[in-house]
MIDOSE-1310 file (N, C-alpha, C; in nm, 2 decimals, decimal comma, always signed):
residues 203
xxxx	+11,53/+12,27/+9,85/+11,57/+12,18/+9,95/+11,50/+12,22/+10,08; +11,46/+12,13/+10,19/+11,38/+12,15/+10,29/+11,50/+12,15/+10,36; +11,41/+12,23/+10,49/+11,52/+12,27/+10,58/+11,53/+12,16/+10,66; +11,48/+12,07/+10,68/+11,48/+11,94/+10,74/+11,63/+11,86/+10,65
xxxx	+11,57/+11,86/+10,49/+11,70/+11,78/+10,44/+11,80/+11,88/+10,41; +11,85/+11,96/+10,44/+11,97/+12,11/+10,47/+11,99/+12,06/+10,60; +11,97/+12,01/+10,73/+12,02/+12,03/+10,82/+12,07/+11,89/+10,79; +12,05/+11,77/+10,74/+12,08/+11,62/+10,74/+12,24/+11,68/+10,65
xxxx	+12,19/+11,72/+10,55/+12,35/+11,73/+10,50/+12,41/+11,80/+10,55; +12,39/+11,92/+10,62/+12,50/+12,00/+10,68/+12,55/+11,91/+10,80; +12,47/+11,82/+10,89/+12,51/+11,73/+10,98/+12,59/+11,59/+10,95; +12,55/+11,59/+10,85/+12,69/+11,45/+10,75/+12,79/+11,49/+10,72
xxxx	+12,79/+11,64/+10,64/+12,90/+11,65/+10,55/+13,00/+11,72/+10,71; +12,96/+11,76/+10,84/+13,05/+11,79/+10,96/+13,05/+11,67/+11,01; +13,02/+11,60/+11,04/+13,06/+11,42/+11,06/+13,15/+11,37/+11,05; +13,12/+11,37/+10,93/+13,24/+11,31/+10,79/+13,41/+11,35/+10,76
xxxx	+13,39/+11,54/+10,80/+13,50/+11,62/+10,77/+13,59/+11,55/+10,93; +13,45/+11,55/+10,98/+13,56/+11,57/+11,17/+13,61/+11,47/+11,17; +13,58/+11,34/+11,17/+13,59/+11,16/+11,18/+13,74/+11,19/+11,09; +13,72/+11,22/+10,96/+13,83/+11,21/+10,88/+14,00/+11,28/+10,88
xxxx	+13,93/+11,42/+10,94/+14,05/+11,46/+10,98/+14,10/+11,39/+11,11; +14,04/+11,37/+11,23/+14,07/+11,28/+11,35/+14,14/+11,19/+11,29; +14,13/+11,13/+11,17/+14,17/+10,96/+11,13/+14,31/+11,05/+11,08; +14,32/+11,18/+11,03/+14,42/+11,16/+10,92/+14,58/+11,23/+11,05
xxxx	+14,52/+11,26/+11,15/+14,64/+11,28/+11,26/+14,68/+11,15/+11,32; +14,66/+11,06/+11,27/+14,68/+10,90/+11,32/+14,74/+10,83/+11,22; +14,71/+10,88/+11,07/+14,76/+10,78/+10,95/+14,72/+10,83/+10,81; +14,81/+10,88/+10,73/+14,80/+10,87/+10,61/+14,75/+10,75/+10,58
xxxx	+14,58/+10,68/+10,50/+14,60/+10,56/+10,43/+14,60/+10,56/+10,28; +14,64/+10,64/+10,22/+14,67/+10,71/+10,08/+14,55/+10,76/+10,05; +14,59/+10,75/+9,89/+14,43/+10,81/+9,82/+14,32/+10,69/+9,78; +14,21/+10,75/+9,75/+14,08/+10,67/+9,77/+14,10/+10,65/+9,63
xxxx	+14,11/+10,52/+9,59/+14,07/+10,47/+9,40/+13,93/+10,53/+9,38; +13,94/+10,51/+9,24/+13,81/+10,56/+9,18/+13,80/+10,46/+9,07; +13,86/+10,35/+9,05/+13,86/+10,20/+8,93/+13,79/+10,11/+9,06; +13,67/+10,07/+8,99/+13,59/+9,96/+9,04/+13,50/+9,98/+9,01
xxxx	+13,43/+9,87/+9,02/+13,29/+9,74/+8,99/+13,17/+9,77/+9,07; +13,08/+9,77/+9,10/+12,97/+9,74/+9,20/+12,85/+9,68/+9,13; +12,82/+9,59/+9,28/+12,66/+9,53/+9,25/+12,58/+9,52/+9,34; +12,44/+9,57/+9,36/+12,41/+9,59/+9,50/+12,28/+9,56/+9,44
xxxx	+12,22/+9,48/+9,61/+12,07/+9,49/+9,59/+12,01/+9,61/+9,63; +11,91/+9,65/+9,60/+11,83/+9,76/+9,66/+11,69/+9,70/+9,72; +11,67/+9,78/+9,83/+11,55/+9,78/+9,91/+11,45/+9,86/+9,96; +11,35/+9,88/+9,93/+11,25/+10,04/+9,98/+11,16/+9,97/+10,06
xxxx	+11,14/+9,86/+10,05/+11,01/+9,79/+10,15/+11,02/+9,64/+10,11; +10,91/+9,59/+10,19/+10,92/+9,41/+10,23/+10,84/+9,37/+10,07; +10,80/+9,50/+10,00/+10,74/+9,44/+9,84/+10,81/+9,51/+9,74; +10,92/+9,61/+9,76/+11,01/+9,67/+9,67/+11,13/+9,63/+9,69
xxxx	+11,19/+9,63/+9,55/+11,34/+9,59/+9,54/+11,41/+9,63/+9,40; +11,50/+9,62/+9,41/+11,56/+9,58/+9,27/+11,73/+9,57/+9,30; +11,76/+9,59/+9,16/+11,94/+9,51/+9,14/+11,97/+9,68/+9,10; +12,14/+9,69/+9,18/+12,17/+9,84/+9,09/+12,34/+9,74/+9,02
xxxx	+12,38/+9,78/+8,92/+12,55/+9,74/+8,84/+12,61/+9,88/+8,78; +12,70/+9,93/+8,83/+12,80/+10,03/+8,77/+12,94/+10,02/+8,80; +12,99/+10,15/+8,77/+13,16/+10,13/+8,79/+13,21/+10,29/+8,78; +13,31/+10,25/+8,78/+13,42/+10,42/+8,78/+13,55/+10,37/+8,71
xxxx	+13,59/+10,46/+8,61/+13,71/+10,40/+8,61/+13,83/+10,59/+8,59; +13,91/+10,59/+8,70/+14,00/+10,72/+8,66/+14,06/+10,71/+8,53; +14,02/+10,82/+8,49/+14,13/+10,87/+8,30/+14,21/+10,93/+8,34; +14,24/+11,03/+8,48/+14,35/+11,14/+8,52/+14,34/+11,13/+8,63
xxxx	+14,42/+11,20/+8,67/+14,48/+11,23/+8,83/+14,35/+11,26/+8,94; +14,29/+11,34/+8,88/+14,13/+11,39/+8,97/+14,07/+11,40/+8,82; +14,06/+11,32/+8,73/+13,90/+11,29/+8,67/+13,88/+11,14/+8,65; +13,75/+11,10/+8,66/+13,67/+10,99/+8,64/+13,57/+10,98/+8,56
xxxx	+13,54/+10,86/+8,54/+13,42/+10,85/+8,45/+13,32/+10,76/+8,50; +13,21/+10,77/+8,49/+13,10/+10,66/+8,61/+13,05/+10,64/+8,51; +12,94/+10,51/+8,51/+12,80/+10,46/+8,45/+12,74/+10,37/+8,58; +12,59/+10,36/+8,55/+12,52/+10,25/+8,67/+12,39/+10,22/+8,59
xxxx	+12,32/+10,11/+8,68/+12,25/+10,08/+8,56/+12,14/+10,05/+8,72; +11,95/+10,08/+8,72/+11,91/+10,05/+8,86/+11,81/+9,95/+8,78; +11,73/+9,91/+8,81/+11,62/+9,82/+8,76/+11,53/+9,78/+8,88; +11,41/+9,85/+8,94/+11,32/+9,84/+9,04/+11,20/+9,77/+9,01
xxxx	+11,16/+9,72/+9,08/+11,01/+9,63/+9,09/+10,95/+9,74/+9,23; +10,87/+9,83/+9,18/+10,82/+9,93/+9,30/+10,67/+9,82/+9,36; +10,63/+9,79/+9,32/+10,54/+9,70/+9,41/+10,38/+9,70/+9,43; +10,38/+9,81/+9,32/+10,27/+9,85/+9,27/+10,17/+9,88/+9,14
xxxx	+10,26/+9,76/+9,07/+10,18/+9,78/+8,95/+10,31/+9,83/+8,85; +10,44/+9,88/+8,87/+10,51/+9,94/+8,79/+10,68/+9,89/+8,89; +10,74/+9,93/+8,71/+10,88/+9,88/+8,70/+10,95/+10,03/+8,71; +11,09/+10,05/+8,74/+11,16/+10,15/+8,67/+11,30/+10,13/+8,66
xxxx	+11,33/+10,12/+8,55/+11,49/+10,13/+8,52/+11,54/+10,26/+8,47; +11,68/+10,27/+8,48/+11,72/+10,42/+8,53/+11,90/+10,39/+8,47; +11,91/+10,40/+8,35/+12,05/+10,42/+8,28/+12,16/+10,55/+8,30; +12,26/+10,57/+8,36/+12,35/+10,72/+8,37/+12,49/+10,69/+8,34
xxxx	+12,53/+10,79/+8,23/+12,64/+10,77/+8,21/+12,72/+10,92/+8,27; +12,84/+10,95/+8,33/+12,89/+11,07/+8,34/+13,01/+11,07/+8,40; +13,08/+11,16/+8,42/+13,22/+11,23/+8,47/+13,21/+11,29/+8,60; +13,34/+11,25/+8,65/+13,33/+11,41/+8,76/+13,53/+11,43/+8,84
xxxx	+13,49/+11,53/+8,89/+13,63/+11,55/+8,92/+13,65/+11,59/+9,08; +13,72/+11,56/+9,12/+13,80/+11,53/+9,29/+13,92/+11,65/+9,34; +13,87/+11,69/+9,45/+13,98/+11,75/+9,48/+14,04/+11,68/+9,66; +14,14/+11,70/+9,67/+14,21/+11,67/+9,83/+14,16/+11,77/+9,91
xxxx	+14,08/+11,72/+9,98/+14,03/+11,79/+10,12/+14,16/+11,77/+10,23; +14,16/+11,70/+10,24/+14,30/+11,66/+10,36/+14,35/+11,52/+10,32; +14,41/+11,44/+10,34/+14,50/+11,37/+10,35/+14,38/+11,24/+10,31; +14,34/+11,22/+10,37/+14,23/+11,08/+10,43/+14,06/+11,14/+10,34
xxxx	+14,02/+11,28/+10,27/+13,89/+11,33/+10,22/+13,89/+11,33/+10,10; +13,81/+11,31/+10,02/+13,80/+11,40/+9,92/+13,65/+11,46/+9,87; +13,67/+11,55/+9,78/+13,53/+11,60/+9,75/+13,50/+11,59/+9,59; +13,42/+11,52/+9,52/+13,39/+11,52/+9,42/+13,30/+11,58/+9,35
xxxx	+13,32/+11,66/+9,24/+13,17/+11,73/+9,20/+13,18/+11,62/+9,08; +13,03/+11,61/+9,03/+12,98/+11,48/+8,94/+12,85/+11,55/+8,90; +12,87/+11,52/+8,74/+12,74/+11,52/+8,63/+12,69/+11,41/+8,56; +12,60/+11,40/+8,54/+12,59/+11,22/+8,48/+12,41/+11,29/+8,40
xxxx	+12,43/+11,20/+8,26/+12,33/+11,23/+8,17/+12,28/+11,09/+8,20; +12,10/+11,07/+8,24/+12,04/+10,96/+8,30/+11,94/+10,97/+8,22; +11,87/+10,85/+8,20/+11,79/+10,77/+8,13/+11,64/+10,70/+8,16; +11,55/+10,75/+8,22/+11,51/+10,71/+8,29/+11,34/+10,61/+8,25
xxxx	+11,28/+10,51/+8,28/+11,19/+10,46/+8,23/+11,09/+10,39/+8,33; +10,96/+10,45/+8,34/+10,87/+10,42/+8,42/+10,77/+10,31/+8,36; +10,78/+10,22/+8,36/+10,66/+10,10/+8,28/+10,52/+10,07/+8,41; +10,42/+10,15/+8,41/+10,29/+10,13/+8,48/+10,19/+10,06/+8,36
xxxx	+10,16/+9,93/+8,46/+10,11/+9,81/+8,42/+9,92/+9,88/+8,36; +9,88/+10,02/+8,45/+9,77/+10,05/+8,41/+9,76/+10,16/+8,39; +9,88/+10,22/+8,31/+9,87/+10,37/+8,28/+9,98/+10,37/+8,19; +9,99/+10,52/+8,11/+10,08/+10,53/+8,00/+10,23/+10,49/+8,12
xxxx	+10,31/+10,45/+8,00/+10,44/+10,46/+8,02/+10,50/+10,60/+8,04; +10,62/+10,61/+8,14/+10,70/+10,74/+8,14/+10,85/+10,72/+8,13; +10,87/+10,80/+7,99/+10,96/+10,77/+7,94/+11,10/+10,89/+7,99; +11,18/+10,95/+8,06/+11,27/+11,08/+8,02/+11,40/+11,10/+8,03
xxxx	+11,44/+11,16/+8,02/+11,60/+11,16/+8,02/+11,63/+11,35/+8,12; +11,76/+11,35/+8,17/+11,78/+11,44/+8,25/+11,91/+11,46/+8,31; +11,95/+11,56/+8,35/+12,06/+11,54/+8,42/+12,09/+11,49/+8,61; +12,16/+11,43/+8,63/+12,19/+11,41/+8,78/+12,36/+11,46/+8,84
xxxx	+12,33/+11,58/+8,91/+12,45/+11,67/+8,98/+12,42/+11,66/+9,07; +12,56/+11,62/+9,15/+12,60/+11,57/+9,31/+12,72/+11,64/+9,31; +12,77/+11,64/+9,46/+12,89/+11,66/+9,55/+12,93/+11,55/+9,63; +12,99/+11,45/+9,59/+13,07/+11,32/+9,72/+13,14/+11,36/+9,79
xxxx	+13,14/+11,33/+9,89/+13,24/+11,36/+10,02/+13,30/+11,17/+10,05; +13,42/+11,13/+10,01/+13,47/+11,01/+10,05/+13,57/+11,02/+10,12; +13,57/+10,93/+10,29/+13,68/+10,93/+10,36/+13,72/+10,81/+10,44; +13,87/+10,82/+10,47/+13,87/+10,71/+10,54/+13,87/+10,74/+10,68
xxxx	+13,83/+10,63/+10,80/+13,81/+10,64/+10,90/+13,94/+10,56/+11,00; +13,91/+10,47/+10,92/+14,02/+10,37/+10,99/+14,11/+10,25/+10,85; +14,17/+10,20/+10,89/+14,25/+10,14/+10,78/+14,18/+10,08/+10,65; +14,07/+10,03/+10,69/+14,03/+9,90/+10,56/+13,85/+9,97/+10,59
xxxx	+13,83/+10,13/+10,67/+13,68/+10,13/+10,67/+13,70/+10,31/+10,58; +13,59/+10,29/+10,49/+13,56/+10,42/+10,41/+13,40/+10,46/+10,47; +13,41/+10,62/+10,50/+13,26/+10,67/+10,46/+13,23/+10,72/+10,36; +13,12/+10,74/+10,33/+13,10/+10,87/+10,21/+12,94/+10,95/+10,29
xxxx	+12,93/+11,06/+10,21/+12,78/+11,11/+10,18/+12,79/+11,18/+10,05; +12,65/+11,20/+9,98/+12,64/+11,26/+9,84/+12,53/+11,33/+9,87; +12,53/+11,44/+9,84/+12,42/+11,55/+9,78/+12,38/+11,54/+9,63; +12,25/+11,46/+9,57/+12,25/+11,47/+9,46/+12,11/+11,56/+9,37
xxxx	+12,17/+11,61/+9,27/+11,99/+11,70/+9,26/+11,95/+11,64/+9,09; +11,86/+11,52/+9,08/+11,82/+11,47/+9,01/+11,69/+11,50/+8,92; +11,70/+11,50/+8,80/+11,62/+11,61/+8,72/+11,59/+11,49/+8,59; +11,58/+11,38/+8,65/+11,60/+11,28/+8,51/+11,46/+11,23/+8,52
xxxx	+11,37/+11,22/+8,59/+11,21/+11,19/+8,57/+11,11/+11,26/+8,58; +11,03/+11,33/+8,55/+10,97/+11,47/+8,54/+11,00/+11,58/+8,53; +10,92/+11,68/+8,59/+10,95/+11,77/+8,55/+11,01/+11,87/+8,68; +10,98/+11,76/+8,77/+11,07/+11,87/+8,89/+11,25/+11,81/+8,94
xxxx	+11,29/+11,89/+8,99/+11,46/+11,85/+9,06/+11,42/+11,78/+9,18; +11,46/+11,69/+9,21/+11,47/+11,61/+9,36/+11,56/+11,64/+9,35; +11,53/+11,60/+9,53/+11,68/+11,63/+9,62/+11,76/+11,53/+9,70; +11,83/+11,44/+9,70/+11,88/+11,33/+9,72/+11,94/+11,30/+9,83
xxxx	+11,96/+11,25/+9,93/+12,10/+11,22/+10,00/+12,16/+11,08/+10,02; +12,26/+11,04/+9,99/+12,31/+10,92/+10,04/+12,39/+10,92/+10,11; +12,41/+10,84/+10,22/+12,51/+10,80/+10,32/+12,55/+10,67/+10,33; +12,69/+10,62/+10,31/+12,78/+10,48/+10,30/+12,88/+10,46/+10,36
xxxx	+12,91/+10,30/+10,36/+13,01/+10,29/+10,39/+13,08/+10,19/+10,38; +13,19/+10,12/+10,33/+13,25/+10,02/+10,28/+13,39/+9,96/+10,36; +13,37/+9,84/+10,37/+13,50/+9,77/+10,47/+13,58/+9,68/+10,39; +13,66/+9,73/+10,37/+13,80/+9,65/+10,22/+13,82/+9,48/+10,34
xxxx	+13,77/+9,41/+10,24/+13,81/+9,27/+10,34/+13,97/+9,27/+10,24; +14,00/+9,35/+10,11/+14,13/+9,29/+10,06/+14,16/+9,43/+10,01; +14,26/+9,37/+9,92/+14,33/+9,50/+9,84/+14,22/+9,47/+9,72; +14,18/+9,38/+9,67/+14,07/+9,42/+9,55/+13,93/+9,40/+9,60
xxxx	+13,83/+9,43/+9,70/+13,71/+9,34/+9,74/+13,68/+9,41/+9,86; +13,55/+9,49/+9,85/+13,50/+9,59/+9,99/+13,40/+9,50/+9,96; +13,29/+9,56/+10,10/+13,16/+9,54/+10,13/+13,13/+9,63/+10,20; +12,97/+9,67/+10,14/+12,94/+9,75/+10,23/+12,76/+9,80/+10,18
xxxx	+12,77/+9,93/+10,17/+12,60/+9,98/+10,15/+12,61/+10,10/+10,17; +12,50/+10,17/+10,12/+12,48/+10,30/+10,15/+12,31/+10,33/+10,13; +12,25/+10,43/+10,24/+12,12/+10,49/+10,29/+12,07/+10,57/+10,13; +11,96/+10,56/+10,08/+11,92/+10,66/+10,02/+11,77/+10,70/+10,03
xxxx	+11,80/+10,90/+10,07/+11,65/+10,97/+10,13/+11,68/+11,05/+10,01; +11,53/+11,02/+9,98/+11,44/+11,12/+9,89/+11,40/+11,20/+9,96; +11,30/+11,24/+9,83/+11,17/+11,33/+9,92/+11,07/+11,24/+9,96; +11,08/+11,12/+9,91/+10,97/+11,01/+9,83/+10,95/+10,90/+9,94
xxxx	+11,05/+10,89/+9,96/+11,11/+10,73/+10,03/+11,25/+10,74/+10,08; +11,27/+10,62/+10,15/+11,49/+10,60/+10,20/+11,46/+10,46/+10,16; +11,56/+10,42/+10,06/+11,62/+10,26/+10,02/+11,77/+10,23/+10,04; +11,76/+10,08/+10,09/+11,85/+10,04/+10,11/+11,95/+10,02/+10,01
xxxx	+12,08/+10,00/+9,97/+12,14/+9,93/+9,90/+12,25/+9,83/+10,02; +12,26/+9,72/+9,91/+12,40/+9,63/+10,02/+12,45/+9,58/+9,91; +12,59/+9,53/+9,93/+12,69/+9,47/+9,79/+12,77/+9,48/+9,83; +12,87/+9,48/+9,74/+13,01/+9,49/+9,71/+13,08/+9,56/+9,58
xxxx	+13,25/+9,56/+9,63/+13,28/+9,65/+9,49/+13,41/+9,56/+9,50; +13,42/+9,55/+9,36/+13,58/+9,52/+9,31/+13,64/+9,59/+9,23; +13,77/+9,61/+9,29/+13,83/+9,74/+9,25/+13,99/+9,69/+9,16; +13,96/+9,66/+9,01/+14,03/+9,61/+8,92/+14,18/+9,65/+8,94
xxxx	+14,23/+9,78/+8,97/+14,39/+9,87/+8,95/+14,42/+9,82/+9,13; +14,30/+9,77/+9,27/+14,41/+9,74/+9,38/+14,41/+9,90/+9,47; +14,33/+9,94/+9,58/+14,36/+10,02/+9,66/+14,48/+10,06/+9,68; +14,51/+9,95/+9,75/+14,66/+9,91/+9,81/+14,74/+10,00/+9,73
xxxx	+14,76/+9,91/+9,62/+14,90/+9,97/+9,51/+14,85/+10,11/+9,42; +14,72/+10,14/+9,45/+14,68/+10,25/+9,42/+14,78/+10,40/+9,52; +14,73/+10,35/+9,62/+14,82/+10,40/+9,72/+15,02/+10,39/+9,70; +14,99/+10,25/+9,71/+15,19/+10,33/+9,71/+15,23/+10,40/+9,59
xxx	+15,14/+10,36/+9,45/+15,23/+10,46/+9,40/+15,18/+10,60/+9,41; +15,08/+10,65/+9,50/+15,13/+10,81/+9,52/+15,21/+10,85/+9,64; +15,22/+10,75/+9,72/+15,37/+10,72/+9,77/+15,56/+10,79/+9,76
């Protein structure tokens, strides 16, 4: 990791902790669900794009299960779609935080219009930091070290954030910096089990 992207995450992940605890001397807003939907566009430039679709759904108390599915049009002659299926598990940072470590086995497929195809598979290991700030607003950041297209590890960061217009139905987005590029995502999630009632019953 560059000391450039080591200072970005050490300056999110102190952001994040401070904003959250500030929020959590004002209001318990329970715990953060981990059952929901998402569909977002993505963006890297005015000729790149694509669609991302995944979900999470909790099997236990602090484990989950994720899959996503990316499909990019890079803008230059080549496509890449990007399949991950994986797990990960949560602990309570404070009241209003939590910290996730996550593994996901990824799939990955480069189709260049004037060169061999690149086909590989790999692993992708992160740390999420999700918190709330205020009643119906969540942040997050992720550290992810992605090993699913070549032969080297990237180093990932994403930064989000999501505004519950209901008890089933956020909006929001999150930043992502490579080494390569930063893309946008924007969307929504729907959250099938209900924040809300997610919350009272740990209540």
């Amino acid at each position: 990791m560059t000391r450039t992207m080591y200072l970005r995450v050490h300056a999110a992940c102190a952001l994040l902790l401070g904003v959250s605890a500030a929020a959590a001397q004002e209001r318990d807003f329970g715990p953060l669900t981990y059952d929901y939907v998402i569909a977002n566009l993505g963006l890297t430039a005015l000729d790149n794009g694509g669609i991302e679709l995944g979900g999470s759904v909790a099997v236990a108390d602090r484990v989950h299960v994720f899959g996503g599915y990316q499909d990019w049009e890079l803008g230059s002659g080549a496509d890449r779609s990007i399949l991950q299926l994986g797990a990960g598990y949560r602990w309570d940072l404070a009241p209003n935080l939590d910290l996730a470590a996550r593994v996901a086995l990824a799939s990955s497929d480069l189709d260049r219009r004037q060169q061999l195809d690149l086909d590989d598979e790999g692993l992708i290991v992160s740390g999420l930091l999700r918190g709330w700030i205020a009643d119906r607003v969540e942040l997050s950041g992720e550290l992810l070290l992605d090993d699913s297209l070549g032969s080297d590890v990237e180093t990932v960061l994403e930064f989000g954030g999501q505004y519950y217009v209901n008890d089933e139905f956020s909006v929001g987005g999150r930043i992502r910096v490579d080494e390569d590029e930063t893309s946008l995502f924007l969307g929504g999630r729907f959250y099938f089990r209900g924040w809300r009632r997610s919350a009272a019953t740990a209540d």
